[in-house]
Structure formats: C-alpha cells, structure tokens
C-alpha positions as CSV (number, residue, x, y, z in Angstrom):
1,X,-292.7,-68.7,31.1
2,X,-289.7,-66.8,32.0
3,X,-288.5,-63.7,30.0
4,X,-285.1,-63.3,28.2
5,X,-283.7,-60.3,28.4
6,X,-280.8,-57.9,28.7
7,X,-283.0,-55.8,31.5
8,X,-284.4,-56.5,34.5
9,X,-287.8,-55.2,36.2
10,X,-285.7,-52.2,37.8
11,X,-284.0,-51.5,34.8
12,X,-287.1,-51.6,32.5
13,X,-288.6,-49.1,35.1
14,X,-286.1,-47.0,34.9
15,X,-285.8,-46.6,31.2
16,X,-289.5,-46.2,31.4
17,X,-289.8,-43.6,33.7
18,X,-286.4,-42.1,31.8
19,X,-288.3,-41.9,28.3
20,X,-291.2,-40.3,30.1
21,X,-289.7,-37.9,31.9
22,X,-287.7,-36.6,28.6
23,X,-290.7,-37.5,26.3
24,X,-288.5,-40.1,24.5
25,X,-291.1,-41.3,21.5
26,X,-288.3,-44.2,20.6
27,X,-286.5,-45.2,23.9
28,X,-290.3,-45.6,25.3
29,X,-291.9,-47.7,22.4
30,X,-288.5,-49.6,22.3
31,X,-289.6,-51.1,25.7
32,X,-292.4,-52.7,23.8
33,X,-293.4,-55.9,21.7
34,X,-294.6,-54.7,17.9
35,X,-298.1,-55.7,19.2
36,X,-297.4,-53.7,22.5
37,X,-300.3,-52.2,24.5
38,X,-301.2,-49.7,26.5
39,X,-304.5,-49.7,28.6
40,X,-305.4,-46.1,29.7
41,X,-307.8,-44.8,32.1
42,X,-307.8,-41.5,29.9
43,X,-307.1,-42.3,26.8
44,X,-308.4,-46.1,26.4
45,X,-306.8,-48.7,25.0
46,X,-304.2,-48.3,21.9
47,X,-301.2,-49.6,20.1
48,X,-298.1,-48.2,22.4
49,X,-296.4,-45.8,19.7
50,X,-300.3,-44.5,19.1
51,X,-300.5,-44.3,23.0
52,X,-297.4,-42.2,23.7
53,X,-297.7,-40.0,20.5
54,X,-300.6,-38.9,22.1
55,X,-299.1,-38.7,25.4
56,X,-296.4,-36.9,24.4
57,X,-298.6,-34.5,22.0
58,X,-300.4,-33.4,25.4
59,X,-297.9,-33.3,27.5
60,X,-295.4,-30.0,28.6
61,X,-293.3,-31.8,31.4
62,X,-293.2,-34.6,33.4
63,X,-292.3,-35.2,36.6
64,X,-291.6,-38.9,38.1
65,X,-291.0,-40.3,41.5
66,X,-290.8,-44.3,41.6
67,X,-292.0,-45.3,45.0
68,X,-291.5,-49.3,44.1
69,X,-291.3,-51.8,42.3
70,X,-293.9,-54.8,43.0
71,X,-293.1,-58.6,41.8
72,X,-295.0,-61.6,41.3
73,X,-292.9,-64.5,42.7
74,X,-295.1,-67.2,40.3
75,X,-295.1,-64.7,37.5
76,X,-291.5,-63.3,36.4
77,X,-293.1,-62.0,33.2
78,X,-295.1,-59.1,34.9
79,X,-294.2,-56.5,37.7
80,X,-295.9,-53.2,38.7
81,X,-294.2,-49.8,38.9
82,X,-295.5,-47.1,41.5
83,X,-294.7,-43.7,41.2
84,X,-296.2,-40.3,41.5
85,X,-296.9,-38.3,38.1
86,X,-296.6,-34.8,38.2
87,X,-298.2,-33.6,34.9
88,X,-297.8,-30.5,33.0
89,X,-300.2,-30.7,30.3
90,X,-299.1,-28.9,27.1
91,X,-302.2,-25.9,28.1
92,X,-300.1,-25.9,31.4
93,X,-302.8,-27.1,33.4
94,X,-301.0,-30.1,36.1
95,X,-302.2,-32.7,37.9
96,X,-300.1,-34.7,40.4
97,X,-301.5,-38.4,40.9
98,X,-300.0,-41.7,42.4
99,X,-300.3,-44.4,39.8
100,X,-299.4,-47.8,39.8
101,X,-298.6,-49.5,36.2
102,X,-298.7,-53.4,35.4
103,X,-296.1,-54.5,33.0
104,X,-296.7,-57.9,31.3
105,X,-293.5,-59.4,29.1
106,X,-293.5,-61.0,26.4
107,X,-290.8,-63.8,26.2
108,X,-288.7,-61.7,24.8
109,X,-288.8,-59.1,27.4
110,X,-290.2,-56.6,25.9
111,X,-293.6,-55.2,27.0
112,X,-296.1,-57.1,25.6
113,X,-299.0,-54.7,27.8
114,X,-298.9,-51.9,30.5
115,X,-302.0,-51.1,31.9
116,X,-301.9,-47.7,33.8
117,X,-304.3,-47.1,37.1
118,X,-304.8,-44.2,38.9
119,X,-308.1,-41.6,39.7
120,X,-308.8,-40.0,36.6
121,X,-310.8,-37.5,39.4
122,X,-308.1,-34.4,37.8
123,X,-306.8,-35.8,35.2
124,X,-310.0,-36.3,33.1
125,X,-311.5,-32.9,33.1
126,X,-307.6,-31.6,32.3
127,X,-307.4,-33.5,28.9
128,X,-311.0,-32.4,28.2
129,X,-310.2,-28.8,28.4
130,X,-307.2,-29.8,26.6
131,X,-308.9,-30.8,24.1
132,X,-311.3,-28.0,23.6
C-alpha cells in the first residue's frame, strides 16, 4: 500500500517535531487519522488528541534534536524518527532521553499509529512525582 499525501517522511517529522516543540495541540493531532494512536512507554496507549492533551498538560518545554530518519524500502507507509527529547516537565523536573518513534500511515498519509520507545529509567519516576 502506498500513501497519498501532500508530505513526505521528512516533512511529517518535521511538523511533528515543530508541534512538539511549540506544544501545538492542533498541528500535532492534524498529523493523525481520526482513529490515530499513540503507544506510550509512560502514558500507555490512547487516542492521539487524548495522548498529547496529556502530554502537553505535563509538559513546560521541549527541546528536540532529529538524529534521522529510518525507512522501510518494502513498507512506504511507516518510517521511524530518532531524536533526543529534552523534557521540562511542567514541576520543572527534565529528563533528556534518545527515543526512536515508528510512524505507520494510513493511506491517506496521515498517522494511523506512532509508537514511541525509549528507557522510561528517568522519565517514569518524573511523571510520578508529577503526578503527586
């Protein structure tokens, strides 16, 4: 299955990381299907607006560096992004992780699912005290 689209794998990434970084709520979810996923090692799996509301809600700053892009040649519908994730949570507690994230398309070219994977060794306890 091949993907129609107006953007590419680079350019998806780089609205991606763009939303993120400014904390974008509609640019980011606009990258997604209407039954768009995301599968997080912190926050589990949920609808992608429910996913980044959260996110977002938890979240101070963001700071982004793409290391690459990664391609399947048989698969033109999914890609993975690697970057590192500086993370300012909204206590102002960071974290800085490398993380790799696999984009599946739909055939629209929209994200259909992004699963996100990374060691949760920081990041975890962070949230938690977040949370408390």
């Amino acid at each position: 299955m091949c993907y129609i689209s107006n953007m590419n794998p680079k350019q998806i990434t780089n609205a991606y990381l763009d939303a993120l970084r400014k904390g974008d709520l509609s640019a980011v979810v606009n990258l997604f299907s209407e039954k768009g996923e995301v599968i997080s090692p912190v926050y589990g799996n949920m609808p992608a607006k429910t996913f980044y509301e959260t996110l977002f809600a938890d979240t101070k700053e963001s700071q982004l560096i793409l290391k690459g892009i990664f391609r399947e040649i048989d698969k033109p519908n999914e890609f993975a992004i690697y970057f590192t994730y500086q993370w300012t949570l909204a206590d102002g507690n960071q974290v800085k992780f490398d993380v790799v994230d696999v984009v599946v398309l739909n055939g629209a070219g929209k994200i259909e699912t992004l699963t996100i994977i990374y060691d949760t060794q920081e990041s975890n306890p962070a949230v938690a005290q977040l949370r408390k």
